[in-house]
C-alpha positions in Angstrom: -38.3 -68.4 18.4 -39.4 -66.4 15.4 -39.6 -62.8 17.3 -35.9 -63.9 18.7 -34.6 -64.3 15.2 -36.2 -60.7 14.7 -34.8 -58.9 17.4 -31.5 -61.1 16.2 -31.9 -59.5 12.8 -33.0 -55.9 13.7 -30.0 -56.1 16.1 -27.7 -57.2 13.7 -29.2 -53.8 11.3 -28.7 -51.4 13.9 -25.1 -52.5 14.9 -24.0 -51.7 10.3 -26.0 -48.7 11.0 -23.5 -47.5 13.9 -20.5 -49.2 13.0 -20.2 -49.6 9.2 -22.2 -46.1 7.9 -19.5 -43.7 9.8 -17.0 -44.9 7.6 -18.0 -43.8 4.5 -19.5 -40.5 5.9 -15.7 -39.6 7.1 -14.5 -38.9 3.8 -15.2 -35.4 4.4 -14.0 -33.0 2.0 -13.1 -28.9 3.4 -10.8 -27.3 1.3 -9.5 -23.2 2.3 -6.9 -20.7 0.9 -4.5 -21.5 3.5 -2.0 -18.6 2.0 -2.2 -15.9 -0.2 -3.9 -12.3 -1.0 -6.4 -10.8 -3.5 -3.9 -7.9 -4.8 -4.8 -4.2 -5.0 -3.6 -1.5 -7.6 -4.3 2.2 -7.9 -4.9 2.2 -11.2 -6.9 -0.6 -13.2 -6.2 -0.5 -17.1 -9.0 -2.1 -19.0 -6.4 -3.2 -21.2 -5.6 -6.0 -18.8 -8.1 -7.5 -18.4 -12.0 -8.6 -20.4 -14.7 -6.7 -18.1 -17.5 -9.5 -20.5 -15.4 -12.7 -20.2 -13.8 -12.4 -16.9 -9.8 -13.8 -18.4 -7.1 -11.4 -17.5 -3.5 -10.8 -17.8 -2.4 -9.5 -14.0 -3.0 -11.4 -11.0 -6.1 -10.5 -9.4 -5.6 -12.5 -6.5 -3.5 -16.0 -5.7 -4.3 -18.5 -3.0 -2.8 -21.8 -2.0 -6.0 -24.6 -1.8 -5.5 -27.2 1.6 -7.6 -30.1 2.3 -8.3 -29.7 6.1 -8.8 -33.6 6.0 -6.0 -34.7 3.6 -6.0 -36.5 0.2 -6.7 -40.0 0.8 -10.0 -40.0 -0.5 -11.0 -38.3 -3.0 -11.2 -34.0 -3.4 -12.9 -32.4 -5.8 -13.5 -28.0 -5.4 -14.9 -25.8 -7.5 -14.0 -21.8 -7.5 -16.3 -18.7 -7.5 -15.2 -15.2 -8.3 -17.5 -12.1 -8.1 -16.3 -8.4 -9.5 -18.8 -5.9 -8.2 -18.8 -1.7 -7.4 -20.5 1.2 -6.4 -19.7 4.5 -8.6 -21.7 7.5 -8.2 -19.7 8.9 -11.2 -21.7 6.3 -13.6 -24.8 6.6 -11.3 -24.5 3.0 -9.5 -25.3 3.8 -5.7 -25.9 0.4 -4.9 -23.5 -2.9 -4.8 -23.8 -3.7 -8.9 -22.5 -7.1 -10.4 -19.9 -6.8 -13.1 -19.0 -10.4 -13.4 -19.2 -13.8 -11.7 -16.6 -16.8 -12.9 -17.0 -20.3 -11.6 -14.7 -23.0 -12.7 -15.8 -26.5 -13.9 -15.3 -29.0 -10.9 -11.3 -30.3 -10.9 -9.7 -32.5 -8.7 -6.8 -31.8 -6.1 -4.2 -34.5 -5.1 -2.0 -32.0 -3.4 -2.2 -28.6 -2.3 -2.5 -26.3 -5.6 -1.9 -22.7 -6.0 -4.1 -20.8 -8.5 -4.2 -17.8 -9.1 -6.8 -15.5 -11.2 -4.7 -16.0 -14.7 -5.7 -19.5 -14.6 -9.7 -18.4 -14.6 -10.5 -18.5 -18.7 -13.2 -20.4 -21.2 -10.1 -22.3 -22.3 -8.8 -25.0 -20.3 -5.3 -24.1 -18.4 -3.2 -27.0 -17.2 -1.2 -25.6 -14.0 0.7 -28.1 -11.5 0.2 -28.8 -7.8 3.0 -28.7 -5.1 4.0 -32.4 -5.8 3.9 -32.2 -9.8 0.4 -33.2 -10.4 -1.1 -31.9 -13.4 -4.9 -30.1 -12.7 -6.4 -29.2 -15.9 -8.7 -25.9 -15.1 -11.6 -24.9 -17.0 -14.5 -21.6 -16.9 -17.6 -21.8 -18.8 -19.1 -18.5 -20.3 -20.1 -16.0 -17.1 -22.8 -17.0 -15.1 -23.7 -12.8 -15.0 -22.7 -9.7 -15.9 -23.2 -6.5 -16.0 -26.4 -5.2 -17.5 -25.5 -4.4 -21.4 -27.1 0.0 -20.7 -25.0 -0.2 -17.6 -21.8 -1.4 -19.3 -22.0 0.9 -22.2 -22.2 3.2 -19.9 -18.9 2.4 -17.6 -17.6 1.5 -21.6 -17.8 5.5 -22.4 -16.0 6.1 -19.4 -13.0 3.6 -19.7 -12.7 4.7 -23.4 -12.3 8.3 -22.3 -9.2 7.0 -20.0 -8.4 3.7 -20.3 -9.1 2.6 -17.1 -12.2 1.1 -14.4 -14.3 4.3 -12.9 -13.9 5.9 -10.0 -16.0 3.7 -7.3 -15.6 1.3 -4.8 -15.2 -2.3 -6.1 -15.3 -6.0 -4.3 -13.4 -9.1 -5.4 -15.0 -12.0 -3.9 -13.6 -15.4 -4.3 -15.1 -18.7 -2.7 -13.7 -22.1 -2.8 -16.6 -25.1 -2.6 -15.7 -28.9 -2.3 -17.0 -32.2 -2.6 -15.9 -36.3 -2.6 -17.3 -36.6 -6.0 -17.1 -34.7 -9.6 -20.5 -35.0 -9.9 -21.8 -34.3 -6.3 -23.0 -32.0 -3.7 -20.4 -29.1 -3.5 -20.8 -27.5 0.0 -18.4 -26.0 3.1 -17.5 -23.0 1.1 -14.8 -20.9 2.0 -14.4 -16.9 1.7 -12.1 -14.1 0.7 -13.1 -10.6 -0.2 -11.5 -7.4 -0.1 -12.8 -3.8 -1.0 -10.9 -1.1 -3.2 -11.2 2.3 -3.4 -10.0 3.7 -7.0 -9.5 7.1 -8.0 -8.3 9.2 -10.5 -4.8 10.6 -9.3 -4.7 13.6 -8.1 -2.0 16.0 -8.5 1.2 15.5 -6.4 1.4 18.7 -4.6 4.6 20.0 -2.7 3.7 22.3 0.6 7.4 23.1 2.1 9.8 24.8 2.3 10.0 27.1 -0.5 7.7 27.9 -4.2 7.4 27.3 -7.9 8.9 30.9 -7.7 12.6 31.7 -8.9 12.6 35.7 -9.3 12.2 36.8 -5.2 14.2 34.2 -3.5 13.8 36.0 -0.1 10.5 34.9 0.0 11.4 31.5 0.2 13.8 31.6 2.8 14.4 29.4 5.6 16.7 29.6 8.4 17.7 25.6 9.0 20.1 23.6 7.3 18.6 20.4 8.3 14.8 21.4 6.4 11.7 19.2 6.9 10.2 18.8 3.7 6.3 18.3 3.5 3.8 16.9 0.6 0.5 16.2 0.4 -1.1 13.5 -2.0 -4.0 11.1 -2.3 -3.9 8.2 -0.3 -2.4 5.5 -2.1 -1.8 1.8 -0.9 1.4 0.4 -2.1 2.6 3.7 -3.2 6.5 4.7 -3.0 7.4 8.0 -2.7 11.1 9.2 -4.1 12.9 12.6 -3.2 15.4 14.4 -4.9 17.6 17.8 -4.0 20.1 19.6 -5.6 21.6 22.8 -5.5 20.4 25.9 -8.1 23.5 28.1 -9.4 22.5 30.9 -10.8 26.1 30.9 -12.5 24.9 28.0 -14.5 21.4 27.3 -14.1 18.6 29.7 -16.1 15.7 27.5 -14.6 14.2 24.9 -12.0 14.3 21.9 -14.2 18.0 22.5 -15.5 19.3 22.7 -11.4 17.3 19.8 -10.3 18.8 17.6 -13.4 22.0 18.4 -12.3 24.5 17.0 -9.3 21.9 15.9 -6.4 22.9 16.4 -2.8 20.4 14.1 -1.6 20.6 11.2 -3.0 24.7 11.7 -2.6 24.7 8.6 -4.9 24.5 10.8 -8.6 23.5 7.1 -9.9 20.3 6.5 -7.7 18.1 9.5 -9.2 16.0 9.8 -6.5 16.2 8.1 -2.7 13.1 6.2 -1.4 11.5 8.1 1.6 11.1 5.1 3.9 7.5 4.7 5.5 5.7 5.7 2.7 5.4 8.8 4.6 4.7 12.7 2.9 7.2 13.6 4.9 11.2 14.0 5.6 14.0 15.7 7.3 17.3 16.5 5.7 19.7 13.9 7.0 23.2 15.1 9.5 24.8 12.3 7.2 25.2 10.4 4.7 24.8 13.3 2.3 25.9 16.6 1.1 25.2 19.2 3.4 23.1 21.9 3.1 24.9 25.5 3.0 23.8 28.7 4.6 23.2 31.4 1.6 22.1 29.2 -0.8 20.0 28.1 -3.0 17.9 24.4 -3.1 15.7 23.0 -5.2 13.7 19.6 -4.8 11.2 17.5 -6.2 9.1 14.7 -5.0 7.8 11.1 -7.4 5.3 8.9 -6.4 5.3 5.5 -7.9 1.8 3.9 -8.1 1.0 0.0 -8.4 -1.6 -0.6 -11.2 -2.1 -3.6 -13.8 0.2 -2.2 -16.0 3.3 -1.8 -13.7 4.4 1.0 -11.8 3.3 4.4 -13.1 5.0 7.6 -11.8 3.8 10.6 -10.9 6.2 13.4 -10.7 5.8 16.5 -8.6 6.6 20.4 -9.7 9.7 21.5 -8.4 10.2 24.0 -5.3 12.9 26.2 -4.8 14.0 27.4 -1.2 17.2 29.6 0.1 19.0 29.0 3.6 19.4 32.2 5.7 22.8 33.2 7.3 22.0 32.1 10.6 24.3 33.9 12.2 22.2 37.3 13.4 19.6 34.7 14.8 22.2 32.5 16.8 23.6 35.8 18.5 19.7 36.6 19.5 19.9 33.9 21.6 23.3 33.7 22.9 24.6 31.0 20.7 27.5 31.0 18.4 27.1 27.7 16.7 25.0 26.7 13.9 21.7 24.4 15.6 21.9 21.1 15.0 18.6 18.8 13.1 17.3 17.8 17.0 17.2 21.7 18.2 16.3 23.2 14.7 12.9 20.8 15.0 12.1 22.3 18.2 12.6 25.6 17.2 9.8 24.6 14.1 8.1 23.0 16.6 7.5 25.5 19.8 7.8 29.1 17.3 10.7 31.7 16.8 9.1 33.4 20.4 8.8 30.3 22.7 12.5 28.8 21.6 14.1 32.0 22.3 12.3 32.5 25.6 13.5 28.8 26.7 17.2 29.3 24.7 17.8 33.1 24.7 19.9 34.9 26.9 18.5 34.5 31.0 16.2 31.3 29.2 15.6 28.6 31.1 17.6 26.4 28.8 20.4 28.8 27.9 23.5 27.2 26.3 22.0 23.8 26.3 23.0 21.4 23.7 21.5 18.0 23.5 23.9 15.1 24.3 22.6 12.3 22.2 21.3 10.2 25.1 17.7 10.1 25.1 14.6 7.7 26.4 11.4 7.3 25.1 9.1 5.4 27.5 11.9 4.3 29.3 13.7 2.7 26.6 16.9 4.7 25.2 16.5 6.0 21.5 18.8 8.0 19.5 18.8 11.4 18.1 17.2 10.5 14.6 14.1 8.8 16.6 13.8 11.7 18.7 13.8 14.2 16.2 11.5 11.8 13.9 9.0 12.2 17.3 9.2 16.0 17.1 8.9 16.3 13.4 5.4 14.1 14.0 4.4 17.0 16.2 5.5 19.5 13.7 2.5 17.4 11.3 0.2 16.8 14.1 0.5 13.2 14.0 0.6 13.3 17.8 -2.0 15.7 19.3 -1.3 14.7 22.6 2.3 14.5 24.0 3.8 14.5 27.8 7.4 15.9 28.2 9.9 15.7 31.2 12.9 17.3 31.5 15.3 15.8 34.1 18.1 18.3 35.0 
């Protein structure tokens, strides 16, 4: 009887064990950054932010914290944010701390979303998606950067004002727990790696030069001119185009004809026009603008606009000048009358002044053709702008490799 009252008992023990201890163990807590970014800039001004405390003005990054498993019970995270770089300019080859941040534990009700502004020793009181108040507190750094290394990288950011050339991570991780003062575990990760540089000098490559006393030099034989530039990568970067016309009647230099009435933009109140795609790159438009005139002269000038914590700083090219042939002599060497249009003039750039007049010249293959504005590209049908886009990637070697049918 007594060894049945046992096995009752340890029965009885082992049945809470399964049934009852699963409860409790379900109020798991895994919290993610469901949505956002850690931002990058070309430029980072010291200014903006304290390399020794880690608090900033400009969003760093911003992320939207989730509960995968809900609020019902309670949700506690904690956040973790690393700085760190490699600069051969300061003599760091390796990956080199600058600063880690972690926040005091703070409870979520809702999802919240925090961003690196909210990361200082005092406490910040930011709301969650339903109104709930979360109070946010950082104690003093757990580490930084060594104090030789960061006189160091001091000397330099005092010289300009801004971080070192190098290669720097943001790391931020997201930890959670049921409890304030318990285990924080499933952490989550975000990290991105930036490459800054000093800017480099916006530098213009075609058609035409700095040079106003021997305009022959710069002439080209096109009204509808592809205009090339060449500057340092840059993510988030804008570049902005402007052309005018230079009158020697009324202009004595460069800067005085490109201040003047623009033909591109046509609108005199834009300034400059965006070059979409961010691309160094573009082609004089059959419309929408002024038209370009045989015999005369152009100037132009090209802006990049570059993110950094400060706002957008611009970086403003020299200025070219270029003259337009009479095109006339070269149209009758091939048998045409008319002045080419943008789609022909790209093939001419493209193929050479030899092979276009072989396949367009008198007895050429392609005498007296003129394009008829239906094209296809991989069977679907494209207009002229696309395909002369195509051939003015050619033109820049952006397609090595290219297979081309003609259908009579």
């Amino acid at each position: 009887m007594h060894n049945k009252n046992r096995i009752k008992n340890l029965f009885i023990t082992i049945l809470v064990a399964l049934c009852c201890l699963p409860r409790y163990s379900t109020a798991q807590t895994v919290v993610t950054f469901a949505e956002g970014d850690i931002f990058e800039y070309a430029t980072y001004y010291i200014g903006n932010f304290n390399i020794q405390t880690g608090e900033s003005d400009v969003q760093m990054f911003r992320y939207k914290l989730s509960s995968e498993y809900g609020y019902e019970n309670d949700v506690f995270v904690k956040l973790w944010f690393r700085i760190s770089m490699i600069s051969p300019a300061l003599g760091i080859d390796a990956d080199k701390t600058l600063i880690i941040l972690e926040t005091d534990p703070f409870q979520l009700r809702a999802d919240l979303w925090i961003d690196s502004r909210d990361l200082s020793n005092a406490t910040n009181t930011i709301y969650d998606v339903n109104g709930n108040a979360v109070n946010i507190s950082s104690p003093p750094p757990i580490e930084i950067i060594e104090a030789g290394e960061f006189e160091q990288m001091l000397a330099a950011i005092l010289t300009t004002g801004k971080l070192a050339d190098g290669e720097y991570t943001f790391r931020v991780i997201v930890t959670s727990s049921d409890s304030e003062m318990g285990t924080f575990g499933n952490p989550h990760l975000v990290e991105k790696t930036f490459i800054v540089r000093t800017p480099s000098a916006l530098s213009l490559e075609s058609p035409g030069s700095s040079a106003l006393a021997d305009s022959s030099e710069n002439e080209i034989f096109t009204t509808y001119p592809v205009f090339n530039w060449s500057s340092q990568a840059c993510t988030g970067c804008d570049y902005y185009l402007r052309i005018a016309e230079f009158k020697s009647s009324f202009h004595s230099t460069l800067d005085e004809a490109i201040e003047d009435e623009t033909t591109y933009p046509f609108n005199q109140s834009e300034g400059w026009k965006l070059v979409e795609g961010g691309v160094s790159t573009f082609q004089y438009p059959a419309s929408g603008v002024y038209p370009l005139e045989m015999g005369r002269l152009y100037v132009w000038q090209v802006k990049v606009s570059r993110p950094t914590t400060s706002g957008n700083e611009d970086i403003i090219s020299e200025i070219y000048l270029f003259k337009i042939a009479v095109l006339g002599r070269e149209a009758e060497s091939f048998g045409e009358t008319q002045e080419l249009g943008p789609l022909l003039q790209s093939l001419k750039q493209a193929l050479g002044d030899g092979q276009f007049t072989a396949l367009f010249g008198s007895n050429g293959d392609l005498e007296g053709y003129n394009p008829t504005g239906r094209f296809t590209l991989n069977g679907e049908t494209v207009d002229e702008t696309s395909a002369t886009e195509i051939i003015t990637q050619i033109i820049n070697g952006n397609i090595p490799n290219i297979d081309v049918q003609v259908e009579e």
